[in-house]
C-alpha positions as CSV (number, residue, x, y, z in Angstrom):
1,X,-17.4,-9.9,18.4
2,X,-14.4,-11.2,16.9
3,X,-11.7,-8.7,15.9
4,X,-10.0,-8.2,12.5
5,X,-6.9,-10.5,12.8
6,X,-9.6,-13.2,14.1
7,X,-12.1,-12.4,11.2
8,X,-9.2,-12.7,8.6
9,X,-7.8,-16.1,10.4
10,X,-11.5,-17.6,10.0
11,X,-11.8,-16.1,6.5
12,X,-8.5,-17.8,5.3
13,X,-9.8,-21.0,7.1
14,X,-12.7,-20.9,5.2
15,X,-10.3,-20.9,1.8
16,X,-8.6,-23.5,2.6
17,X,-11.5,-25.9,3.6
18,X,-14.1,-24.4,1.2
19,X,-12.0,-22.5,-2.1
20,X,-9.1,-24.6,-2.5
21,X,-6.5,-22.6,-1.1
22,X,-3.6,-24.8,-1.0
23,X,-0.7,-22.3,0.7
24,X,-1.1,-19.7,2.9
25,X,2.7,-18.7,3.8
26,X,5.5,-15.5,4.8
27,X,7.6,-14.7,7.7
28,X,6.5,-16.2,11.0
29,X,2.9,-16.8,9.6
30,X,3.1,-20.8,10.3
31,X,3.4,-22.2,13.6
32,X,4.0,-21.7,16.3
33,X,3.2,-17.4,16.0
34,X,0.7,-17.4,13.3
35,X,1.8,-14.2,12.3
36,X,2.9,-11.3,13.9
37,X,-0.7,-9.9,14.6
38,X,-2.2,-13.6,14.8
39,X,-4.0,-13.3,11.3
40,X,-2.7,-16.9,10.5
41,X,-2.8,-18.7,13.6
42,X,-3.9,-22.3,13.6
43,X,-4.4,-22.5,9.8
44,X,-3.6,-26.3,8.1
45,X,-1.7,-24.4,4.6
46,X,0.3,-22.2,6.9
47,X,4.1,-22.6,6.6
48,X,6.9,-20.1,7.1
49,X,8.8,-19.0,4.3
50,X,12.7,-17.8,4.4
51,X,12.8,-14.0,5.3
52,X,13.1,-12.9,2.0
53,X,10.2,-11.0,0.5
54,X,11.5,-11.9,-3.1
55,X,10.9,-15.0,-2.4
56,X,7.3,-15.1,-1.4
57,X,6.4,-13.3,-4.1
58,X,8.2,-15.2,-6.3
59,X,6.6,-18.5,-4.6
60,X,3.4,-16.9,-5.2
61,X,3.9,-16.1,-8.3
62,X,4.9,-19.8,-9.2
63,X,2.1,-21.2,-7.8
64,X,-0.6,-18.6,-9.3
65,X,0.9,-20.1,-12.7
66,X,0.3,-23.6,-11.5
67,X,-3.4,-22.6,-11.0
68,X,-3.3,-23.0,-7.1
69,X,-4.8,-20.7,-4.9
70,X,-2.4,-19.3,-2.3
71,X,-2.2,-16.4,0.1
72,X,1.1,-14.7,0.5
73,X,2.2,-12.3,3.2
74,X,4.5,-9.9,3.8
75,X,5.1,-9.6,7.3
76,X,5.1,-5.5,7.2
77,X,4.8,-3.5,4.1
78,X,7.8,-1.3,5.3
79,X,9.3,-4.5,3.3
80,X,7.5,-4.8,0.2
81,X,9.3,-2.2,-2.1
82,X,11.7,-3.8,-2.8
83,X,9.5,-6.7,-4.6
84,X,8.2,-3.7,-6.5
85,X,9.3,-5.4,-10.1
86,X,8.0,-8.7,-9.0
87,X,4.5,-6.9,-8.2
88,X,4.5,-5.5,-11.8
89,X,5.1,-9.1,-13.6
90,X,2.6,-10.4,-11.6
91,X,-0.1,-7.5,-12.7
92,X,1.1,-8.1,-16.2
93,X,0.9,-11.7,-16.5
94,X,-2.8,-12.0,-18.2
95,X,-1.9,-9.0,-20.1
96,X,0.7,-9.7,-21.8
97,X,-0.4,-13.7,-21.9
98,X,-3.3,-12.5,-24.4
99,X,-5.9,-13.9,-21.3
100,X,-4.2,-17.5,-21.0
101,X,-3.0,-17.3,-17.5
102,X,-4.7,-16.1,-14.6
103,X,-2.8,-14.8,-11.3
104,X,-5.2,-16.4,-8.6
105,X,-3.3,-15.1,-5.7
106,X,-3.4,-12.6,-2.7
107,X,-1.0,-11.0,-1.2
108,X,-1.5,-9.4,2.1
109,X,0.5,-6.6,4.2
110,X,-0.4,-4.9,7.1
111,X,-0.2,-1.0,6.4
112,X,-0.2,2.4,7.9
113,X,1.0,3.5,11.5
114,X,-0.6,3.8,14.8
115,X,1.2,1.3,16.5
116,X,4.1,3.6,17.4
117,X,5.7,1.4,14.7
118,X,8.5,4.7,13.9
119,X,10.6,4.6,11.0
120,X,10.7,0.7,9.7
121,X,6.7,0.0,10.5
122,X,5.0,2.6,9.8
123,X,4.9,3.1,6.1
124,X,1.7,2.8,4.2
125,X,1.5,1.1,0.5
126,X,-2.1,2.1,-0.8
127,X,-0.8,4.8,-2.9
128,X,2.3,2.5,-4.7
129,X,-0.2,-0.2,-4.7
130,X,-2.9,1.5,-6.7
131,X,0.1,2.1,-9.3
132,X,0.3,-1.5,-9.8
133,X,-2.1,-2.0,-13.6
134,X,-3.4,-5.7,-12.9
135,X,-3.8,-5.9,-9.2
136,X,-6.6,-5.1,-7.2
137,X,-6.4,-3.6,-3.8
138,X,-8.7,-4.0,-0.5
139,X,-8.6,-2.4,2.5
140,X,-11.2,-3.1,5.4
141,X,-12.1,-0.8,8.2
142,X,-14.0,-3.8,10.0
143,X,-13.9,-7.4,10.6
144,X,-16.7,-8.7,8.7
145,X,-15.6,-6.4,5.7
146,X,-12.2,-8.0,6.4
147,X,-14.0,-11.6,6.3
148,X,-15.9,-10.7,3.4
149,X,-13.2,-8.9,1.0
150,X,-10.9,-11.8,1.9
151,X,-13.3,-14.2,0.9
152,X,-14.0,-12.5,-2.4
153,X,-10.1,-11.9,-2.9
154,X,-9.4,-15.9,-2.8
155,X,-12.5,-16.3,-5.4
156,X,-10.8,-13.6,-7.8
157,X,-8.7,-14.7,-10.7
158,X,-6.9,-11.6,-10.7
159,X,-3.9,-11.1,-8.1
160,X,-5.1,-8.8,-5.2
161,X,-3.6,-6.9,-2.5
162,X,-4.9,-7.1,1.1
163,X,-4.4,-4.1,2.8
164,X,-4.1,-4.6,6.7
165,X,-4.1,-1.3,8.9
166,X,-2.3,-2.4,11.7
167,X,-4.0,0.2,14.2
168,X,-7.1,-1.9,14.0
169,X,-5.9,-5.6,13.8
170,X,-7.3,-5.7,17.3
171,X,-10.4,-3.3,16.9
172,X,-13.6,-5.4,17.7
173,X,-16.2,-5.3,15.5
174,X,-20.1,-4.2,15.6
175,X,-21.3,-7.0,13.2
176,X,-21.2,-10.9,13.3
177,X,-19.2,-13.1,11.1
178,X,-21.4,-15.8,9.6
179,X,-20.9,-18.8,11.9
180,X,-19.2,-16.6,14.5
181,X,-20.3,-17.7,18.3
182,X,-22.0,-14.8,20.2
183,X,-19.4,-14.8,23.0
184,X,-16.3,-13.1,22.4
185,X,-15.0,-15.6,25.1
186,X,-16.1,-18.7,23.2
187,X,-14.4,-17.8,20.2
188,X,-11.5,-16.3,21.9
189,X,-11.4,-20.6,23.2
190,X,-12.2,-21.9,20.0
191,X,-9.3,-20.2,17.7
192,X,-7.1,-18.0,20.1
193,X,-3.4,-20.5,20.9
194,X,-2.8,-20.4,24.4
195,X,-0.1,-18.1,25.9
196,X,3.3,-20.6,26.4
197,X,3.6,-24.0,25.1
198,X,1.4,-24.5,21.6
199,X,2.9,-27.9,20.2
200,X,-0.3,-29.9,21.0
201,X,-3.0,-27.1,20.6
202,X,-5.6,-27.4,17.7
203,X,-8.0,-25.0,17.1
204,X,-11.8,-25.6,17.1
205,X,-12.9,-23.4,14.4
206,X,-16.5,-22.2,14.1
207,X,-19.0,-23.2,11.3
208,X,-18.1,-20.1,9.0
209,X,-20.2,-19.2,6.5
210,X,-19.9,-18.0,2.8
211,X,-20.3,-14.2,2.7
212,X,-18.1,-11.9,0.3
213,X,-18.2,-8.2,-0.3
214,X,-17.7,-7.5,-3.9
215,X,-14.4,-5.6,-5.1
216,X,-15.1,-1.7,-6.1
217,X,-18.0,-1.7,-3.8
218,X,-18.1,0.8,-1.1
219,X,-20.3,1.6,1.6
220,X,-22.0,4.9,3.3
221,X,-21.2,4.2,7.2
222,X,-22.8,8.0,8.1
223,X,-25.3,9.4,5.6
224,X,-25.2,13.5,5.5
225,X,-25.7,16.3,2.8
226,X,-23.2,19.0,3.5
227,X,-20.3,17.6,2.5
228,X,-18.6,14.2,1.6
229,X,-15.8,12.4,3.3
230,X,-14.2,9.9,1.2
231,X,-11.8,7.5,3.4
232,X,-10.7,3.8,4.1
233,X,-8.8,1.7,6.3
234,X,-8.0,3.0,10.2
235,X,-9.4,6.5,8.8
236,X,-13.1,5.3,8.5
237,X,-13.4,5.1,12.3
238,X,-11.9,8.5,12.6
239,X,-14.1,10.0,9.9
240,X,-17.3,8.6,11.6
241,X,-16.6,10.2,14.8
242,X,-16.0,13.3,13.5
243,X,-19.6,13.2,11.4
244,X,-21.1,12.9,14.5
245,X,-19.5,15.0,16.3
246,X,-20.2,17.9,13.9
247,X,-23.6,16.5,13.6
248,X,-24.4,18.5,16.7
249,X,-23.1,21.6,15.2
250,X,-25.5,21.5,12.1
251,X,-23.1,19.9,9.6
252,X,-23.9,16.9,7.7
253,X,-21.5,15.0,6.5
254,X,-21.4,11.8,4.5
255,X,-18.4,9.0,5.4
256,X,-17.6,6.6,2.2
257,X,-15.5,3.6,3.2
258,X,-14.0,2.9,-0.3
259,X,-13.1,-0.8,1.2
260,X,-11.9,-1.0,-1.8
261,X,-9.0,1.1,-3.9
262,X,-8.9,-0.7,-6.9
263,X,-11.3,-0.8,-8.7
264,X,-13.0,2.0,-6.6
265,X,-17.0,3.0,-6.5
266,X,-16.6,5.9,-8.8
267,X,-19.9,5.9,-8.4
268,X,-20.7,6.4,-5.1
269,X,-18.5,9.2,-5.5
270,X,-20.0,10.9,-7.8
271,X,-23.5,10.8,-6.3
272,X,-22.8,11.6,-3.3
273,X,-20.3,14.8,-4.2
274,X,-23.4,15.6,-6.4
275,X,-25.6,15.3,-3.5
276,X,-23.2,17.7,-1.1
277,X,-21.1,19.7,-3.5
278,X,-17.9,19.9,-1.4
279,X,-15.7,16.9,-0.8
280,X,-12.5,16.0,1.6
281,X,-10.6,13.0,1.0
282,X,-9.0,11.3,3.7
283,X,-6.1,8.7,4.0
284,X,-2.8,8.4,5.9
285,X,-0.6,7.8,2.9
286,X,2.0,10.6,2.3
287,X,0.9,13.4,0.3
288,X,2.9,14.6,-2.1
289,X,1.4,11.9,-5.3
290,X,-1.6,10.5,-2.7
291,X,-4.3,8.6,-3.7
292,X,-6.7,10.9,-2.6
293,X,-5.0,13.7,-5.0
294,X,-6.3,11.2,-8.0
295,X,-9.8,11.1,-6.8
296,X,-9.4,15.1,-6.1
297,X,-8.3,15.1,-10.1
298,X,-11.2,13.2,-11.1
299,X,-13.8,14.7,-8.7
300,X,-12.5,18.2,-10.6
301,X,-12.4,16.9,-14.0
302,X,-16.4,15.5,-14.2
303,X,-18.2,17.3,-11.7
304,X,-16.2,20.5,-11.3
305,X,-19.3,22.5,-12.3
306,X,-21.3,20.6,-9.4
307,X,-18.9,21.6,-7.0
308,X,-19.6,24.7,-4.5
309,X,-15.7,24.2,-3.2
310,X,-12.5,23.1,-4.6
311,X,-12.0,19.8,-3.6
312,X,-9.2,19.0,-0.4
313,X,-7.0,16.4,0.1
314,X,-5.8,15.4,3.9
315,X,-2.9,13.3,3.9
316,X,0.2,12.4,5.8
317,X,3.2,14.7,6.0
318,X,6.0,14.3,3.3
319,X,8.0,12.9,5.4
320,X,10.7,10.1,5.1
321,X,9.4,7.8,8.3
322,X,7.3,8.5,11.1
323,X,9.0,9.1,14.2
324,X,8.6,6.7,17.6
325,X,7.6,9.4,19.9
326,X,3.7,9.9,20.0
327,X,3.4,13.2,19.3
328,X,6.1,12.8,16.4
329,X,3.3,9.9,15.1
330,X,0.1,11.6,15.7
331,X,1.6,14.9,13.9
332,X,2.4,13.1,11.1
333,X,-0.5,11.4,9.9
334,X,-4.3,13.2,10.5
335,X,-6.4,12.4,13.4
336,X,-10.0,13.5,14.7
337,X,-8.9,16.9,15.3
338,X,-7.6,17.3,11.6
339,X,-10.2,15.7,10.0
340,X,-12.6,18.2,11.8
341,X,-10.7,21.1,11.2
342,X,-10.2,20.2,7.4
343,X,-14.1,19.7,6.9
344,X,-14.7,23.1,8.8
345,X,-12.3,24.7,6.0
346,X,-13.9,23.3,3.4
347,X,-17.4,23.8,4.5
348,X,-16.5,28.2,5.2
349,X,-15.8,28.3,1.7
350,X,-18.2,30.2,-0.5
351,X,-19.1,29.5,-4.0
């Protein structure tokens, strides 16, 4: 099964043979790296850009307006604030254009620690990003959802940010890409650039199919009916676990991948917190003004006579960076034994 950097690279190769994509560019993401985690590797469009983040946005910008179809990247999105103005104009541009120009571009980041990144690559961006009126914002928690929401980002008119958790860039996942060959080894031959000299390799991609998963749709990985667990990106994995694990203590609880943050299955949501009548929201961002303390709002707003406990929010520490040291990193964002204990809270209290 191919991993997420290798289920992005083959969805980007589909846009540029398939959707039109003309430019696929950012720090190190042309030959000979392809990207610092690979996502990029062996693409035709690829070219490195200056290191200036301005700039790729900028570029992208330009050619959004031109009509062409390009994906940007920011090599880490410790590096994207200070584009932050640039991220507006381009969220504004149909608005204020009365509908006349379009913003067909993405720009993707990877996000979020777990890589013992510390101070300068660790940040996450998915609560700034849904701040952004305009964009739209993905996150994946597997590689066909990472082939998938690419493919449908590409297709979008609107600009969209790809949100890349770094822990799980080389996470294998459970489900085949269209096209994908059955042996982790063949494709591993097929699109992988050997280790040491790469001026004459060429890779042999796979017969990729279409396959897209729609923007604001999210998915039940575990059904339950206790209590709801609303989560994305590296936490989804985490969150899973834990429902199983509690499974065998007679607690039910229901996972909801968001995969996407903007626009997000309100929806889903809402049935589900319905359904259970307690709710935990789970991310790594920080969490003083989180994303998950929106959702919380909104949960509390429309359903707060549904409810049968206040609804909780667990987030990273308020912190200015994360530090190198393990422990520093794994007590600053929540892991299996948080997400556990935070679900037990929630699930003692007593309407």
């Amino acid at each position: 099964m191919a991993n997420m950097a290798q289920a992005i690279r083959m969805a980007l190769h589909y846009g540029e043979s398939k959707l039109g994509v003309t430019d696929i560019f950012g720090e190190d993401v042309g030959a000979p790296l392809g990207g610092v985690f690979t996502a990029t590797q062996g693409l035709k469009t690829a070219w490195n850009s200056p290191l200036d983040e301005r700039g790729i946005v900028s570029t992208a910008i330009g050619l959004g307006l031109a009509g062409d179809r390009c994906v940007a990247e920011i090599q880490f999105c410790d590096y994207i604030f200070n584009t932050i103005d640039l991220l507006k104009m381009a969220g504004n541009t149909l608005w204020c254009s009365n509908g006349q120009y379009n913003m067909p571009i993405v720009l993707m980041t990877p996000v979020g620690a777990g890589i013992r990144g510390s101070v300068y690559h660790s940040h996450s961006f998915d609560a700034w990003a849904t701040r952004l009126p305009g964009w739209k914002v993905v996150m994946p928690s597997t590689p066909l959802d990472a082939y998938g929401l690419m493919i449908s980002a590409i297709k979008d008119p609107n600009p969209v940010l790809f949100l890349k958790p770094k822990a799980l860039m080389r996470i294998k996942g459970e489900e085949l890409i269209p096209g994908e060959p059955l042996e982790e080894k063949e494709l591993k031959a097929m699109i992988d650039a050997p280790i040491g000299d790469r001026s004459k390799w060429k890779p042999r991609w796979p017969a990729v199919g279409e396959f897209e998963i729609p923007i604001g749709k999210g998915k039940i990985t575990r059904e339950g009916n206790d209590i709801t667990v609303v989560t994305y990106g590296r936490h989804v994995l985490m969150c899973n676990k834990v429902a199983d694990d509690l499974a065998t203590a007679g607690i039910s609880a229901e996972v909801i991948d968001l995969r996407s943050l903007y626009p997000y299955d309100w929806s889903m949501i809402r049935e589900s917190v319905r359904k259970t009548g307690r709710v935990l929201f789970v991310n790594e961002d920080t969490e003083v003004t989180n994303f998950g303390e929106h959702l919380a709002y909104r949960v509390t707003q429309e359903l707060f006579y549904e409810l049968l406990a206040r609804p909780r929010v667990l987030a990273g520490k308020n912190l200015p960076g994360i530090g190198l040291h393990p422990n520093l990193e794994e007590a600053s964002v929540p892991h299996g034994h948080d997400i556990e204990v935070a679900i037990q809270e929630v699930m003692a209290e007593v309407p």
